[in-house]
C-alpha positions, 0 to 999 in steps of 0.5 A: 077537362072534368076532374077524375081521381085516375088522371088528375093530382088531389088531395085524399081524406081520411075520416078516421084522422082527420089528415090528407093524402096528396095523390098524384095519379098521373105520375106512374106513366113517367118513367122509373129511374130509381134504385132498382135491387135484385131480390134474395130469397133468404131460405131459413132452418124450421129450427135454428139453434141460435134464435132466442124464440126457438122453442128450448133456446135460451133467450136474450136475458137469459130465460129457456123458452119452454118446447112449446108446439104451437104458440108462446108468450112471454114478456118482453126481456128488454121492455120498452114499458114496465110497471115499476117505473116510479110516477111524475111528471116533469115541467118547465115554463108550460112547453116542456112537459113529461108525465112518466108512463107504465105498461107491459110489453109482451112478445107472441111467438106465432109458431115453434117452426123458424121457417114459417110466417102469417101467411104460410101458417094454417088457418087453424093455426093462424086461429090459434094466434088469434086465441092469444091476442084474445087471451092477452087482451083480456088479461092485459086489459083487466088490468087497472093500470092499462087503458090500451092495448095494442097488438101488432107485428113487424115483419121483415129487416126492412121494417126493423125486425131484429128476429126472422122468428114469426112473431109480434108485440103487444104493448099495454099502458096506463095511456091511450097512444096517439094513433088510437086516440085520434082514431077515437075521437073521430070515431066517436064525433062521427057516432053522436053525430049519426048514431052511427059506426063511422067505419059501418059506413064507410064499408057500406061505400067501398062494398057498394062501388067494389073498387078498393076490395082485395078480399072478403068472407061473410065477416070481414073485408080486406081492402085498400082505404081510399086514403091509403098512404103507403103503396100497398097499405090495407086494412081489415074491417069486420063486417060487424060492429064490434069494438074489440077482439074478445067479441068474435063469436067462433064463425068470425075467429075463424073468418079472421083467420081465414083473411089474414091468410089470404091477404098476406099470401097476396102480400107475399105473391105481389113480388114472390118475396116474404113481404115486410109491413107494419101491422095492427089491430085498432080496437077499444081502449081497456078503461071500463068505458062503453066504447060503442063508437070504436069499430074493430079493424086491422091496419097492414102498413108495407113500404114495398113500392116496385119489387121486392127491395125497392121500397117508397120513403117518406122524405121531403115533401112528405116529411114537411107537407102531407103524405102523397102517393102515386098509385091511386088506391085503386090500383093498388087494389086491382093489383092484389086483387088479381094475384092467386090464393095460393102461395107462390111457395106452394105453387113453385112446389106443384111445378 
């Protein structure tokens, strides 16, 4: 037999880490004996006067959150960094070692509305989201105590989310975290190398072979990577290489927008539920370096596996071996791919 990814188990790269995913292909034709759950649809008041992001609700440490109508930003009243945390460092016999770390958590209200999310938010109105990372990364990043700043949301119970209201974090510290920084590194061995982006390259491949793209614009692409760990993981990689958010010239913010959209309404339709991930972005770290070797992009992490409460767990051994998979990347792709623009809310609505 002459090996093929579609039928035969292998172990997938991923360039960015440096780690390996175990894929095992032919395991989807066996037949599905696990938890199967019904689905409930949880339908949510545009305003909810218990919610602590609700605009003129009082929040959790006792702030009034302003009437604001469109997007709010506060910091975090129960942060997991903060800036006055005294410096130093704890060591014993080489092993155990701490260093004390400070930062800024914030938290972005993408809307005043309770009801809406990502991708049942207007282009326009995604773009001013968009605006705000923009402004907190600039503000956050000026910082002389903060050397990464990182931008991200989760979405649903599923993934921890303790407040249906649409919104994300922002997390800014003195350290660069370990996912960025092996991303970095990677990146930047990659770059003096081949003078190269490393993540220009591997977009030269996938728009090349088309096999693993969900959607694209004239400024960024949507698509499974092909060392994708979780079913329906995908990431955005702008078409240009830029390293951080605060380059987009206004075709691209708007391009940006315009993607966020499109791929969480495919999120959304694959099992016509609100769909819960992890998400975001990966950009330069705010140290007064060049970084020329970073590549901005987007990592969108759903644990969502068969339905829309059937979720995939990383357990034996994934937690003792390597991250494996069943549903090749590339299935994964064709999947969303094939799946309206159109969210199936608005599409219930037209029947």
């Amino acid at each position: 037999m002459e090996f093929n990814l579609t039928d035969h188990p292998h172990r997938r790269y991923n360039p960015l880490t440096g780690d390996y995913v175990l894929v095992s292909p032919h395991r989807t034709k066996r037949p599905w004996q696990g938890q199967v759950e019904k689905s409930e649809e949880e339908k949510r008041p545009e305003y909810d006067p218990d919610c602590y992001l609700c605009p003129g609700n009082e929040r959790a440490g006792g702030e009034i959150n302003p009437n604001y109508q469109n997007t709010f930003v506060f910091t975090n009243d129960f942060a997991a960094l903060n800036q006055e945390s005294p410096s130093g460092t704890y060591e014993v016999g080489g092993l155990l070692r701490a260093r004390s770390e400070t930062g800024i958590c914030r938290v972005v209200c993408f809307s005043p509305r309770h009801d809406l999310t990502i991708p049942e938010l207007s282009v326009s109105d995604i773009e001013k989201v968009i605006k705000l990372w923009q402004d907190e990364y600039r503000i956050l990043g000026a910082n002389p105590d903060i050397n990464y700043v990182q931008i991200f949301e989760n979405k649903g119970k599923m993934m921890g989310c303790s407040n249906p209201h649409p919104h994300g974090q922002i997390w800014a510290q003195s350290t660069v975290p370990n996912e960025p920084a092996t991303e970095g590194k990677f990146q930047g061995d990659y770059y003096q190398r081949n003078r190269r982006s490393l993540l220009a390259d591997y977009l030269k491949i996938e728009m090349k072979e088309r096999e693993r793209i969900v959607v694209e614009n004239d400024h960024f692409v949507a698509l499974v990577p092909f060392w994708a760990v979780w079913p329906y993981e995908t990431m955005i990689i702008s078409k240009r290489h830029i390293q951080h958010i605060l380059q987009f010239n206004d075709e691209e913010k708007t391009a940006y927008a315009e993607i966020l959209q499109q791929l969480t309404i495919r999120y959304d339709n694959l099992f016509e539920t609100s769909f819960p991930y992890s998400a975001g972005i990966h950009q330069a770290p705010t140290d007064g370096l060049d970084h020329t070797e970073w590549h901005f992009h987007h990592h969108f992490y759903p644990p969502l596996l068969r339905s829309a409460t059937v979720k995939k767990f990383m357990v034996g051994y994934e937690m003792l071996g390597d991250p494996q998979r069943d549903i090749t990347a590339e299935m994964a792709a064709e999947k969303l791919r094939s799946l309206p623009d159109v969210h199936y809310k608005n599409e219930a609505t037209k029947i």
